[in-house]
C-alpha positions as CSV (number, residue, x, y, z in Angstrom):
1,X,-36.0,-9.1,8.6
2,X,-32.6,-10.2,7.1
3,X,-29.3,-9.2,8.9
4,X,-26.5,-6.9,7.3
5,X,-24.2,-9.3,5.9
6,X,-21.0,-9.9,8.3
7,X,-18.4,-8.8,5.1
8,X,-19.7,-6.1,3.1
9,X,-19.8,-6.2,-0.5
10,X,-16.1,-5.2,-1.0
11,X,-16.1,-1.4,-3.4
12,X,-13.3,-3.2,-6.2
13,X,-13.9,0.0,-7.9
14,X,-12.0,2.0,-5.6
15,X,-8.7,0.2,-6.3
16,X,-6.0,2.5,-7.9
17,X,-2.9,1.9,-8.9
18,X,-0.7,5.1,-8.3
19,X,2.6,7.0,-9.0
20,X,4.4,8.4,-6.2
21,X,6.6,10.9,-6.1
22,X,9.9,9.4,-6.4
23,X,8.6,7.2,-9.6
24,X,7.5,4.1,-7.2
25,X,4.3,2.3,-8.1
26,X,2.0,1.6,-5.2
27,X,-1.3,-0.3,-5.0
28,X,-4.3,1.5,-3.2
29,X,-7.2,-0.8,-2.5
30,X,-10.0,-1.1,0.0
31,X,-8.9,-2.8,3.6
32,X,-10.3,-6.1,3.9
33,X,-10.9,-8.3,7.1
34,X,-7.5,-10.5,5.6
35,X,-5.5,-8.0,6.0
36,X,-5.0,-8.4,9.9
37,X,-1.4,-9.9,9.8
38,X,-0.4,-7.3,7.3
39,X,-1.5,-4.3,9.6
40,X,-0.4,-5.7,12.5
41,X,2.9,-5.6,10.6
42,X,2.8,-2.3,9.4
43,X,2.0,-1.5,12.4
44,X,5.0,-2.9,14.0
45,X,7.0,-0.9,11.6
46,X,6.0,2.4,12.1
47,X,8.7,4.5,14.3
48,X,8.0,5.6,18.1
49,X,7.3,8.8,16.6
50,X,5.4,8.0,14.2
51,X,2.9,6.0,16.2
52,X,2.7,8.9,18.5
53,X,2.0,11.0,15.6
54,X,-1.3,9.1,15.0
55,X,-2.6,7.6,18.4
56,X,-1.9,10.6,20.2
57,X,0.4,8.0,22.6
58,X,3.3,5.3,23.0
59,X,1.4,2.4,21.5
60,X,3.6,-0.1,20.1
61,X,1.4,-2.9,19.4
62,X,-2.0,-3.3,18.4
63,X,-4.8,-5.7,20.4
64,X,-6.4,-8.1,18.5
65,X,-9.2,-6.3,19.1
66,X,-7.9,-3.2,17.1
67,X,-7.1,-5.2,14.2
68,X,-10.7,-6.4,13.7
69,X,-11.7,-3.3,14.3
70,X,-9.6,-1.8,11.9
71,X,-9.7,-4.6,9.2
72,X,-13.3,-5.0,9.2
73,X,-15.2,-2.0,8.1
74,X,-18.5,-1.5,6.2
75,X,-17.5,0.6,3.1
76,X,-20.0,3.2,4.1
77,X,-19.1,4.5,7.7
78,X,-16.6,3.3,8.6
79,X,-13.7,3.0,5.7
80,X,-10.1,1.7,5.6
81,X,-8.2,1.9,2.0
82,X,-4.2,0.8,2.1
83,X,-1.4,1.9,0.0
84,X,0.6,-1.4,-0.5
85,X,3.9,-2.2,-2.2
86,X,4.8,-5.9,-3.1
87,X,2.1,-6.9,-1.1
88,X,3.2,-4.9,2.4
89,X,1.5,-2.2,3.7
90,X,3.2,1.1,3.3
91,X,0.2,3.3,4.3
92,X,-3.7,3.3,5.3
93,X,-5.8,5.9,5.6
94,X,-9.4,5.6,6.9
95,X,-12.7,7.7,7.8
96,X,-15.3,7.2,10.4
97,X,-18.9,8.8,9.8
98,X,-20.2,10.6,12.9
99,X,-23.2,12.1,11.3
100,X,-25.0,12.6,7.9
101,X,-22.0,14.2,6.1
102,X,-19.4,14.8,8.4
103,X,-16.3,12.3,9.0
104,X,-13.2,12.0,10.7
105,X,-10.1,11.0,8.7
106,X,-6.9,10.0,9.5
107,X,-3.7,8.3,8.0
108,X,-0.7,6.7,8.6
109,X,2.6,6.5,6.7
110,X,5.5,4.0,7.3
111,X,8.4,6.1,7.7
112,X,10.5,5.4,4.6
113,X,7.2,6.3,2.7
114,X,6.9,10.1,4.2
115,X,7.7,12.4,1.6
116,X,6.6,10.5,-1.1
117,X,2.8,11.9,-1.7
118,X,1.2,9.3,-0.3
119,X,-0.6,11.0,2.3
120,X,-2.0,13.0,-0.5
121,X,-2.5,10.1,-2.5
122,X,-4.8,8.8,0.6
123,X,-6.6,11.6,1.3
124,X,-7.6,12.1,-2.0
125,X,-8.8,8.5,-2.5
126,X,-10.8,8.5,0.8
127,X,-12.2,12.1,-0.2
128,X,-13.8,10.5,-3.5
129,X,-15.2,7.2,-1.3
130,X,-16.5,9.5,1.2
131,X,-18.6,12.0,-1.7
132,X,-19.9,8.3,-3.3
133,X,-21.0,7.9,0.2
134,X,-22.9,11.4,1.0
135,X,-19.9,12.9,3.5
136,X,-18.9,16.2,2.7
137,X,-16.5,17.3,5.3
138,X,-13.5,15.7,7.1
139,X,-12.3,16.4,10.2
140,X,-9.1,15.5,12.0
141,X,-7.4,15.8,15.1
142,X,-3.1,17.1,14.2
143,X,-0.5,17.0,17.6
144,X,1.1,20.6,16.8
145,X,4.4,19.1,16.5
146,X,3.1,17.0,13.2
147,X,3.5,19.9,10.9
148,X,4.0,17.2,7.7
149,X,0.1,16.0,8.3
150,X,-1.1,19.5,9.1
151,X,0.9,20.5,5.4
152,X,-1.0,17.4,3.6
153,X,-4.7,18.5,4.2
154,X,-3.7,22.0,2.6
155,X,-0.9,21.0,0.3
156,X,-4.0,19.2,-0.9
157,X,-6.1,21.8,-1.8
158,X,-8.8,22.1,0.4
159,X,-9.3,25.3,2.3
160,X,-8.7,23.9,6.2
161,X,-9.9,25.6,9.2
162,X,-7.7,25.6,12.2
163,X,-8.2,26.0,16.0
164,X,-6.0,25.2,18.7
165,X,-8.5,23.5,21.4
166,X,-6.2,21.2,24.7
167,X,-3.0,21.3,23.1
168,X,-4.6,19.5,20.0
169,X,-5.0,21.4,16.2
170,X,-8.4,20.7,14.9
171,X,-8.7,20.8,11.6
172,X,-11.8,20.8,9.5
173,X,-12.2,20.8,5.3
174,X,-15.3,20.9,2.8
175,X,-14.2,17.3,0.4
């Protein structure tokens, strides 16, 4: 019996290079388990707010452990695809399979990148992995107070069911 390779073959074919709103080019490419220093960076560089926004807490720095957890994913259940800009991060968005064809998704902006459609941009590149990969819903967990993420996921297109469960919106989406 052979073992699953520790690097996955890396999906080239989902690189993209992409206009954003305001006319700025931005690379979006597959995460790869190199990419440590420059998430821990972006990371870094994302506001209080922001951060909270995502982890659902203050969380100003990432373990080590996060960063190989988020850098090194399998392209299958588990995917990561970043938005850079001369080489730095400016956005990642990722999925994580929890059954046959359902996923959560979820995404992160840098702050002087909100506004521009690259949460959009994301979303729609992680939709089109996910399909190659047999998932056909996302689901996501919103704070109430991040209306911009609630906004993408319909802005988007998708018709998004919404429910109000602990003080967190859930949000689910046929992709």
């Amino acid at each position: 019996m052979t073992s699953a390779p520790e690097f996955p073959a890396y999906p080239e074919h989902w690189e993209a290079d992409v206009i954003l709103r305001d006319g700025r080019i931005c690379h979006i490419r597959p995460i790869r388990p190199e990419d440590s220093d420059a998430l821990a960076a972006f990371h870094e560089s994302l506001s209080a707010e922001t951060i909270y926004y995502r982890f659902f807490a203050p969380y100003p720095e990432l373990t080590s452990k996060d960063v190989r957890r988020f850098t090194h994913v399998d392209y299958d259940d588990r995917v990561a695809i970043v938005a850079t800009v001369a080489g730095e991060i400016v956005g990642i968005g990722r999925y994580d399979r929890f059954s046959a064809t359902d996923a959560e998704v979820a995404f992160t902006v840098r702050d002087d990148y909100q506004g521009r459609g690259l949460g959009s941009v994301l979303l729609e590149h992680l939709a089109v992995a996910a399909r190659e990969r047999g998932i056909r819903r996302f689901v996501a967990e919103v704070l109430p107070g991040n209306r911009r993420m609630v906004g993408t996921f319909s802005h988007a297109g998708y018709r998004v069911a919404q429910e109000l469960d602990e003080g967190v919106i859930k949000l689910a989406f046929e992709i």
